[in-house]
MARMAR-583625 format. One record per residue (C-alpha): x, y, z. Coordinates in steps of 0.5 Angstrom, whole numbers, plus 500, padded with zeros to 3 digits. Each point is the difference from the previous one (the first is absolute). Layout:
# MARMAR-583625
X / Y / Z
...
This chain:
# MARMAR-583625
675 / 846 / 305
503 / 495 / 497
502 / 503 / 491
494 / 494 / 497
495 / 503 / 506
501 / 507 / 498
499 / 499 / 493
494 / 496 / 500
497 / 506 / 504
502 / 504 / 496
497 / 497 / 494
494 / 500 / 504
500 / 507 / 502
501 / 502 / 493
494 / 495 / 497
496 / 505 / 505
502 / 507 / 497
496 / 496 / 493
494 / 497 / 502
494 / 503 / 500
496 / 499 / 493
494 / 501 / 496
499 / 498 / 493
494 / 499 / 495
502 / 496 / 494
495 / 500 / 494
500 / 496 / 493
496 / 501 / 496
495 / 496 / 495
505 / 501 / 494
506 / 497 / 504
496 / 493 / 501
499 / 498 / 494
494 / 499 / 498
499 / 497 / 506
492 / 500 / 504
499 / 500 / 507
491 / 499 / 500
497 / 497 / 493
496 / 506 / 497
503 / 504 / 503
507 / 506 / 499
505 / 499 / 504
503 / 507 / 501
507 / 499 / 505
503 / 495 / 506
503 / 504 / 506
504 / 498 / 504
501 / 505 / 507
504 / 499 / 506
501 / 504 / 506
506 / 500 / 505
503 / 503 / 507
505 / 499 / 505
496 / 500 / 507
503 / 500 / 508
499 / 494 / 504
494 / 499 / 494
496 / 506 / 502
503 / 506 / 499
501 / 503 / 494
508 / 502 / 498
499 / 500 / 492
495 / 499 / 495
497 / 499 / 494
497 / 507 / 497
493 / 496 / 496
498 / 508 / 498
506 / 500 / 495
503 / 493 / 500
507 / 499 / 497
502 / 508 / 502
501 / 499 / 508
499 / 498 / 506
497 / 503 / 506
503 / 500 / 507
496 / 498 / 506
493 / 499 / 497
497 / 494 / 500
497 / 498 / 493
502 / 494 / 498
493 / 497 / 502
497 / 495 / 495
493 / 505 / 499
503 / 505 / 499
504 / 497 / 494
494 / 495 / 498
496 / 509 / 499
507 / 501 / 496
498 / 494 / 494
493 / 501 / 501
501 / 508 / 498
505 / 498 / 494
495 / 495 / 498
495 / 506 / 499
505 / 505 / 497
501 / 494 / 495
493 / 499 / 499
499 / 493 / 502
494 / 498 / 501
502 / 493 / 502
505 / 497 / 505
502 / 493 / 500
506 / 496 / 504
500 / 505 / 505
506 / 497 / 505
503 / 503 / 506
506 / 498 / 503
503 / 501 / 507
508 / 499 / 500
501 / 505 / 507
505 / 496 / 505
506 / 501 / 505
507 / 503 / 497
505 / 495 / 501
506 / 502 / 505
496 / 505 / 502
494 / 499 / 502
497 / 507 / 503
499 / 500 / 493
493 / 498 / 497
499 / 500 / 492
493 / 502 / 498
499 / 498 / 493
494 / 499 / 496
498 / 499 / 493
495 / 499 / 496
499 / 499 / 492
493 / 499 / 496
498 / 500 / 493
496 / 506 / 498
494 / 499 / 494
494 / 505 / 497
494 / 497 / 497
């Protein structure tokens, strides 16, 4: 293989060994600055939550996102990067927020093929929502 070949591979190779991520990001109400999301109504937090996994051939799973304790690991061959799976994880940090109200609820699917090396699929989702109590 020629040097430049070898290199780019390697960089790929290692990118791998990382991916794999579950987060779940709250700011709270006291952070926007008196900003409302409804009329009438008290804001309580926007979260923002993502979920991502390196998959084979796009159905296998390799690496993924741990949704039960984001930001702390990763799974091995367990497929959860799935967008119900992480739309129940907002809505149970809604709950344990006591948020009664959920407002620009938006989801976005961002999975597509590794460049390069295209036996690799990146699945990815994320989800962000404004989160207001009564």
């Amino acid at each position: 293989m020629r040097p430049k070949i070898q290199v780019l591979v390697l960089v790929q190779l290692l990118s791998i060994l990382i991916m794999g991520c579950a987060t779940m990001d709250v700011i709270p109400s006291e952070d926007m600055n008196d900003q409302v999301f409804i009329e009438g109504k008290t804001p309580v937090a926007h979260i923002y939550a993502a979920n991502y996994g390196l998959y084979l051939f796009k159905y296998i799973p390799l690496i993924t996102g741990n949704l039960k304790h984001p930001d702390l690991g990763v799974t091995f061959f367990s497929d959860t990067v799935h967008l119900d799976l992480l739309m129940d994880r907002v809505m149970r940090k809604c709950k344990e927020l006591d948020g009664t109200i959920v407002t620009d609820l938006r989801s976005t699917d961002k999975s597509s093929w590794i460049p390069f090396l295209l036996i690799f699929w990146l699945n990815e989702y994320e989800i962000t929502a404004n989160v207001s109590r009564d």
